[in-house]
N, C-alpha and C positions, 0 to 999 in steps of 0.2 A: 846907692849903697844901703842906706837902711831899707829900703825894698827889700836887698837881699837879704838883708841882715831877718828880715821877720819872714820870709817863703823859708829859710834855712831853721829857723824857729819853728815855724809850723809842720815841715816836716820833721826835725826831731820831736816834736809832742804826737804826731802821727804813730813815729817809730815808735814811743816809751807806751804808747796806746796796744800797740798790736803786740810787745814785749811784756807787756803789765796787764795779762787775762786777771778777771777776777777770781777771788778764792774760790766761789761758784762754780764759775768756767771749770777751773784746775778738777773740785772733785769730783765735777761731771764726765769729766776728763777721764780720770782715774778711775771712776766709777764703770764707764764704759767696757774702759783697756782690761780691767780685773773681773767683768763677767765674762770677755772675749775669751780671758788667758784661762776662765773656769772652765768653760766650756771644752777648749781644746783641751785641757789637761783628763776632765771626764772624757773626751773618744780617743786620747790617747790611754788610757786606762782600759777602755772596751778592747781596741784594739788588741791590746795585749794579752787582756786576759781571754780573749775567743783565741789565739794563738796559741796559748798555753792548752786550754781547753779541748782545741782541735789533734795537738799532740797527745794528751793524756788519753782520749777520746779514741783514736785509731789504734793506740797501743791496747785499750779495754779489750777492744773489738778482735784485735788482732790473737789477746790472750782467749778469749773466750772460746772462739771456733777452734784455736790448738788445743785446747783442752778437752771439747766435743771430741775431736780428730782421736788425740792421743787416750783418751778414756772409752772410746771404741774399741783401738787395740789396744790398750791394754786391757779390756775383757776377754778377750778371744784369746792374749796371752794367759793370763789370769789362771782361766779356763783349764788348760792345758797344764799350765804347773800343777791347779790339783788332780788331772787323771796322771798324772806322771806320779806323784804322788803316792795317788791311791794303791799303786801295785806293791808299794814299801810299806804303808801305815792305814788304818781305815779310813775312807772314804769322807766323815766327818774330822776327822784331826787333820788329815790334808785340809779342808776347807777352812777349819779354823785356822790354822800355821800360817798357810798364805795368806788370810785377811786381817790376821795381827800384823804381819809383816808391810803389808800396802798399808794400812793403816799408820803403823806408826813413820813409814816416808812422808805418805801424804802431810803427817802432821808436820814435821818438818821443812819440807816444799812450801806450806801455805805459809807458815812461819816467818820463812825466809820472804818469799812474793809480801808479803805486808808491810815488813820490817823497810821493803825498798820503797813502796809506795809511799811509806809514811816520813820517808827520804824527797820525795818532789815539793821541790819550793812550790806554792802557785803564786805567794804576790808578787805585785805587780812593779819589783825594784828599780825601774826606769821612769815612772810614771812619781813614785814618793819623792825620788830626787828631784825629778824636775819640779813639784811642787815645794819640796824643799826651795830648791832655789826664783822659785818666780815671790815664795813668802818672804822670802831676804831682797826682792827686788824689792816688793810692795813696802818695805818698811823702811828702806832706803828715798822713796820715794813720797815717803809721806814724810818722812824726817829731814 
């Protein structure tokens, strides 16, 4: 009986051993877990923002060549508005009439294209949250 009575002893001082890491252990511990969680939260961040990047990216690309495209013809339209023109007014007023006129679109088209541009979120609202919430773990954690 008292045999058992001290194996039953020794294992619970066993237990309160592998239950009771030292304060060491713990922030070695935590120290670990909280460059892990840095880390992942930096290539959750890359992630996302090459994602954002790649869309805004294909869209540039995409505006650019329509605008080569469409600034082609419209010079060959262009063109032809001022011989159309010229048969009513002289040859220079047509040219100027129609370049005041493309002009002050243009100004408005690019106006507008900017105004939208300057409409695209890029940060990275998934990635602040999640750090948001891993900074309320860590404090939970340390408290």
């Amino acid at each position: 009986m008292a045999q058992q009575k001290m194996v039953k002893e020794e294992e619970l001082q066993q237990r309160m051993i592998k239950d009771d890491q030292s304060l060491g252990d713990l922030f070695s511990s935590l120290a670990a877990e909280t460059g892990t969680l840095i880390r992942q939260e930096v290539s959750l961040a890359q992630v996302e923002l090459t994602q954002k990047a790649v869309i805004v990216g294909k869209n540039v690309g995409f505006l650019v060549v329509g605008g080569a495209v469409g600034y082609a013809a419209l010079l060959v339209l262009l063109s032809a508005v001022v011989i159309i023109l010229s048969n009513f007014i002289p040859l220079w007023a047509s040219a100027l009439l129609v370049g005041a006129v493309v002009g002050i679109i243009s100004f408005f088209l690019v106006s507008s294209a900017l105004a939208e541009l300057k409409k695209t979120d890029l940060a990275p609202h998934e990635t602040v949250e999640s750090i948001k919430e891993d900074a309320q773990w860590l404090k939970d954690q340390v408290s």
